[in-house]
Each structure stands twice: as C-alpha cells, then as structure tokens.
N, C-alpha and C positions, 0 to 999 in steps of 0.2 A: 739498726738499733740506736735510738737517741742517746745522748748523757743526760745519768739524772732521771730520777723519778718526782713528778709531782701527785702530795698530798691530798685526798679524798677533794678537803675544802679550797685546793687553790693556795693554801698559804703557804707550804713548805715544800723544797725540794731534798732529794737525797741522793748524795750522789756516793760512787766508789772509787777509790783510788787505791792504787798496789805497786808497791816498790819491786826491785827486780827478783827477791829472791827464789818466787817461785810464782812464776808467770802460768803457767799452766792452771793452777788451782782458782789465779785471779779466773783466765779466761771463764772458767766452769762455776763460779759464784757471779760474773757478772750474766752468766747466757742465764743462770738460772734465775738472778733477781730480776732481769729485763731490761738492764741498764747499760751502756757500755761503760768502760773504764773512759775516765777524766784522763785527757792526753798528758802525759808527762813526759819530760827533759829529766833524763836521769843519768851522771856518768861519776867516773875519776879522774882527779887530775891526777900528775905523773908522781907524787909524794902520799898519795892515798885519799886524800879529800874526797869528799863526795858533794857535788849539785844536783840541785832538784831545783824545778821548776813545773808549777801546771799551765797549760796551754788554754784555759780558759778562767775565765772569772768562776772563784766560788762561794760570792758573797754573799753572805745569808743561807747559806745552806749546811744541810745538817751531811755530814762529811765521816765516812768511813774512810780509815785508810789500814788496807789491808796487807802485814805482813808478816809472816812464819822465818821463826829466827832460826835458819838453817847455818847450815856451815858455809861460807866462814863468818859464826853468829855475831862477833863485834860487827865488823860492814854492815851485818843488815838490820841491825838493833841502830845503829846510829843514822842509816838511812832514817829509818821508820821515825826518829826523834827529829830530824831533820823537816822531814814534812809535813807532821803535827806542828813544827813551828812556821814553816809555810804557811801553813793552813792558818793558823792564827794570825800572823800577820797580814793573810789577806780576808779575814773577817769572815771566815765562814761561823754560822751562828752555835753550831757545835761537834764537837770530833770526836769521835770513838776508835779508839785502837784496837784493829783486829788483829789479835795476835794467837791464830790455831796452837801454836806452839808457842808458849810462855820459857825466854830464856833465862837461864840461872833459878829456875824451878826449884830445882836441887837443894839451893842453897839455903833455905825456907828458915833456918835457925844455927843458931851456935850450938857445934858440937864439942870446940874445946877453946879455952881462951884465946884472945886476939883473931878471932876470925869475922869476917863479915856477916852480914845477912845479906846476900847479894839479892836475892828475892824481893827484897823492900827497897833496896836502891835503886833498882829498876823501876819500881812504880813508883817511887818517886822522881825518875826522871821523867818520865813518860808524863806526870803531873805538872813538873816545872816546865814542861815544854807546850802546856797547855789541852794535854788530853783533859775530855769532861766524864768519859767513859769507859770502863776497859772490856773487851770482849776473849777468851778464850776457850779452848775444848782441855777437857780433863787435867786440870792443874795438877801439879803434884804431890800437893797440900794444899788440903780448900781452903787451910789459914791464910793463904797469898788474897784470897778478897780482903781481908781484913789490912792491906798494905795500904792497899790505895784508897784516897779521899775523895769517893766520889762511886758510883753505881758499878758491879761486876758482873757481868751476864760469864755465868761459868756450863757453857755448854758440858753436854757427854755423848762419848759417842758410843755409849753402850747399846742403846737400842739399834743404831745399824751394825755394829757387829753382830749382836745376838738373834739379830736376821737372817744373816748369812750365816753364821754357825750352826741356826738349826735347822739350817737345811742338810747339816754336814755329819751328823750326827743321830744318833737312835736316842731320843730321848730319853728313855727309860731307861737307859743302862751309861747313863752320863755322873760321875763326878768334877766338880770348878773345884779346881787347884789354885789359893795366892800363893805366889812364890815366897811370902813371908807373912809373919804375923799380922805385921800392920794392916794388910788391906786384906784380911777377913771381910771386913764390912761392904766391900766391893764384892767380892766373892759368892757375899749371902745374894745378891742385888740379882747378878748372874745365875746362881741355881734357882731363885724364883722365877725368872722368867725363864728357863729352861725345863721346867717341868716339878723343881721342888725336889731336887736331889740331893745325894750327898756332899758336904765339902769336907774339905784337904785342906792343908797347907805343908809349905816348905819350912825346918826350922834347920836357920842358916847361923852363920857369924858372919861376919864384918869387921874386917881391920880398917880403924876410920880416920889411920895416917896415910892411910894406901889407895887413891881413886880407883872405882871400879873393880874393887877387890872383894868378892863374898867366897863361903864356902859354904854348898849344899850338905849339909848331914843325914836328913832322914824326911820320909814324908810320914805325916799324921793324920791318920784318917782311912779312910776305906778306900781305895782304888785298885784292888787286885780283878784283872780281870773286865775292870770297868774303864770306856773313853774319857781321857779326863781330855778337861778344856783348864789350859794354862792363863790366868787373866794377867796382866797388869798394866799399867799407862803408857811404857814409854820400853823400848829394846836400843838400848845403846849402843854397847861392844859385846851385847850378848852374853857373859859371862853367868849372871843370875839366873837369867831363862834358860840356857841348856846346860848348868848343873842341874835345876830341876827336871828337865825334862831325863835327866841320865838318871834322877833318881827315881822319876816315878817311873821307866820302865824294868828298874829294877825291883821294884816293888809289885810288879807284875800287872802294871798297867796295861790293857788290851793295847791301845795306843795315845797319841799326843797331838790335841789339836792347839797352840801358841795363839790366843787373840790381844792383842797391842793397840792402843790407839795410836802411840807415836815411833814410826818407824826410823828412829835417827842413825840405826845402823855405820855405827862407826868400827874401822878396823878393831879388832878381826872379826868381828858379829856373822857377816855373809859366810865364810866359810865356815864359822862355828855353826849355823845354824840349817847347814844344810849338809853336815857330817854328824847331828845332834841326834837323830834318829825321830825329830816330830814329821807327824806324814803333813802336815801344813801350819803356814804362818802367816795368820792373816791381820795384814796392820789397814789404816785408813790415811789418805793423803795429805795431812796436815804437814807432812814434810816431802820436799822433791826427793822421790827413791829414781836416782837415773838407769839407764837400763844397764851401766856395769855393775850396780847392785844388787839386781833382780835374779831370783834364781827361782824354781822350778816351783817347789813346795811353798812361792810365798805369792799369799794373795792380796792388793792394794782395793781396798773400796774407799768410794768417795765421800768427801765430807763436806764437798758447797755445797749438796740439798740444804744441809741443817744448818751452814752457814750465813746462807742466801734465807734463810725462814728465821732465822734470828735478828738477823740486819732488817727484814720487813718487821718483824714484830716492832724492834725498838721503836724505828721510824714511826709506825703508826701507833703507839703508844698500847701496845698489846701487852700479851703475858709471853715473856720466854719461857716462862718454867711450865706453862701448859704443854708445850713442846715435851715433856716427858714425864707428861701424866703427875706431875707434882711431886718428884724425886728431885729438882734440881735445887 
C-alpha cells in the first residue's frame, strides 16, 4: 500500500498520519482509504515530553492527522498539537484534525462562575498550532463548531448504529429512550429511522458541584411492555445509562438495548453495565475498548468506513453532509 493519495488532476496528494493513541482504528481508516500511514518517530522522554517526527517529506500535501483523545487524554491531545505543528513546519499545504473523540466536549459552557470553557480552548489550541480544519463524530454540543475559526466536518454515527440496531429489534414494538431532556432531538432522529415509533425520556437531576453525578427519577412516555433503545453520545462511568436503564425496566420495559457512540468507559462503567440489566451495549470505536473492558452484552462497531469517506470527501472537495442524507 503506497503513502499518500493523489488527486483526480495530478495536483494534490493526501496523505494520513496517527499518533499512538489508538493505533488499531488508524490501521482500519488507513486499509480503508487505500493509503498507508506516513512513517512516524513517536516517544517520551523520561520527564513526560513527547517527540514526533515523520519519516518522509510532506510538503505540499493536504495532511490528516488522526487522533482520538483516549485516556490518558492530556498525552494524546498534546501529541496530536504536536504534530499539527510538525506538520506545519514542514509545509504541508493543509491539516485537518481528526479527532473521533473531541476532548473536554463536556466542557462546552459555563455552569457557575470562574470556570473555563475548556471546549473552546482546545480549538483554539489546535488553531494556534496551525490546524486549517477540524474533523470529529458526534460532539457533545454542536455549538463546539462554532469554537473553531475555520471549517468543521461534524460526522454522526447514527446511521451505522441504527443499522445494526435494527437488525436487533422488532420494529414495531420499539420505543428511543434520551437519557435526558436535552437530546430529545437526537431521539426523534432515531425513532424515524426506526420505523416512527414512540419516544421516552429520562427526567433526572444533576448536582453540577459533583462530576459524574445524576439521579434517574422517572421515565416519561410509553415503554411498558415495549423494547426501548437507550441513545446517547458518549458512556463514561456509566452512571446516567444504567439509572436509566433500572428505570425503564421498572416501568415495565420488555427490555434495554444501550446505543453509544463513545465508549469511554471509565471505572466503574464495566461492571455497572453488565449488572445493569440492558441485554446489549452497543458503542462504535472512536475510542480503544481493550479487551479487560469488554464484556458479554457489549457490542463495538466500526467507525473508519465513515471516517475514511469523510477524509475522501474533503480531499476531493465533495459534500460530507451528503454522507447522511443532509442531517449533518
């Protein structure tokens, strides 16, 4: 497999690069764009520093560098900064940051005096370091486009969940569950292409001195009796998702299928969610799940297809958002 793609007309190459965080997913975005990965020199020195170096020239070239900010997410946010400024300094013509997993997502606004917007000082770092574009799947607030000065290709990876989901499922007897208020709108997205069923939600509280802290109170809507499918972007410490899922089987859910884009699974999530009572948890690989994370009821699909068709698009100056039907 060569490095590097060239252009219809001969004038532009494209090439991919990925730092270490999740080497697997490079592998599967690069077999799937037809590229190989641009050789990299990547380590630490003995105080934490990180060097990078690429093993070829990639001057004039239009330059992905692909990395999913896993744990431990400072390392690999600051790799990824790192190399964009590589990359700039050795004159590649433009750089887009893929980043599946957008870190400090979270942090999208101020909730009480003197806090950051950690959401925006990340695109702005990623800016001063010379990114021209940013790439990610399912942000946490689609107001994080609005951070960065410069083009946002905001993939979803609803359409390959909601592939595999209905094959798992009786359509007609399905209610989409949001875990909360907010992502209704997400929910409605999901019962249309499910067949146009009913929705639910969760209505919780939230103490917002306390990370990671909700409590499910009741579910609203119709799901006695009926499969719900639980949606939302990201399963961290699990906490949110299986209160819900304790509440809609107490509300006499037939059962619970958990669909996730981001499987960040931090303690104690795995054992929560495999004592939670949902018969499957199906997230996509925008983040490395290793195999002491994995357990029975959860299912990982992949997300280079749509990584790898969004990276062509840009390059050849196509439409991302045709990529799903003109919802993105």
């Amino acid at each position: 497999m060569n490095t590097g793609i060239i252009s219809n007309d001969g004038e532009r190459r494209l090439v991919l690069i990925s730092g270490r965080a999740h080497p697997d997913l490079a592998a599967a975005v690069s077999e799937a764009l037809g590229s190989a990965l641009v050789p990299t020199t990547a380590y630490d020195f003995a105080n934490g520093e990180i060097y990078v170096r690429f093993g070829e020239s990639i001057r004039g070239a239009d330059a992905f560098v692909l990395q999913s900010h896993a744990a431990p997410i400072n390392q690999w946010i600051m790799e990824q900064l790192l190399m964009v400024d590589a990359l700039k300094r050795a004159s590649a013509k433009t750089i887009t940051v893929v980043a599946p997993f957008y870190g400090y997502a979270r942090q999208d606004k101020k909730h009480r005096g003197r806090e950051p917007i950690s959401a925006r000082l990340m695109s702005d770092l990623f800016k001063t370091a010379g990114a021209d574009r940013l790439m990610s799947v399912d942000l946490h607030a689609a107001q994080i486009q609005g951070f960065f000065d410069g083009p946002v290709d905001h993939l979803w990876a609803m359409p390959i969940l909601v592939e595999y989901v209905r094959t798992r499922v009786d359509t007609s007897n399905v209610t989409v569950v949001s875990p909360d208020a907010g992502r209704i709108r997400v929910a409605e997205q999901w019962a249309a292409k499910l067949g146009g069923g009913p929705l639910a939600f969760i209505h919780k509280t939230r103490d917002i001195s306390r990370p990671n802290r909700t409590v499910a109170n009741r579910v609203v809507g119709d799901v006695e009796g009926r499969s719900c499918v639980l949606v939302d972007d990201l399963i961290d410490t699990a906490g949110t998702i299986t209160g819900a899922v304790r509440v809609l089987m107490e509300a006499g859910a037939k059962d619970v299928i958990v669909a996730a884009t981001h499987g960040v699974l931090s303690d104690p999530a795995v054992d929560r969610l495999q004592q939670c009572g949902a018969r499957e948890v199906v997230v996509t690989d925008t983040l490395p799940i290793p195999e002491d994370r994995r357990f029975p009821q959860l299912t990982v699909l992949s997300i280079a297809p749509l990584l790898a068709r969004a990276i062509r698009e840009v390059f050849d100056d196509g439409s991302v958002t045709s990529l799903f039907d003109g919802q993105a």
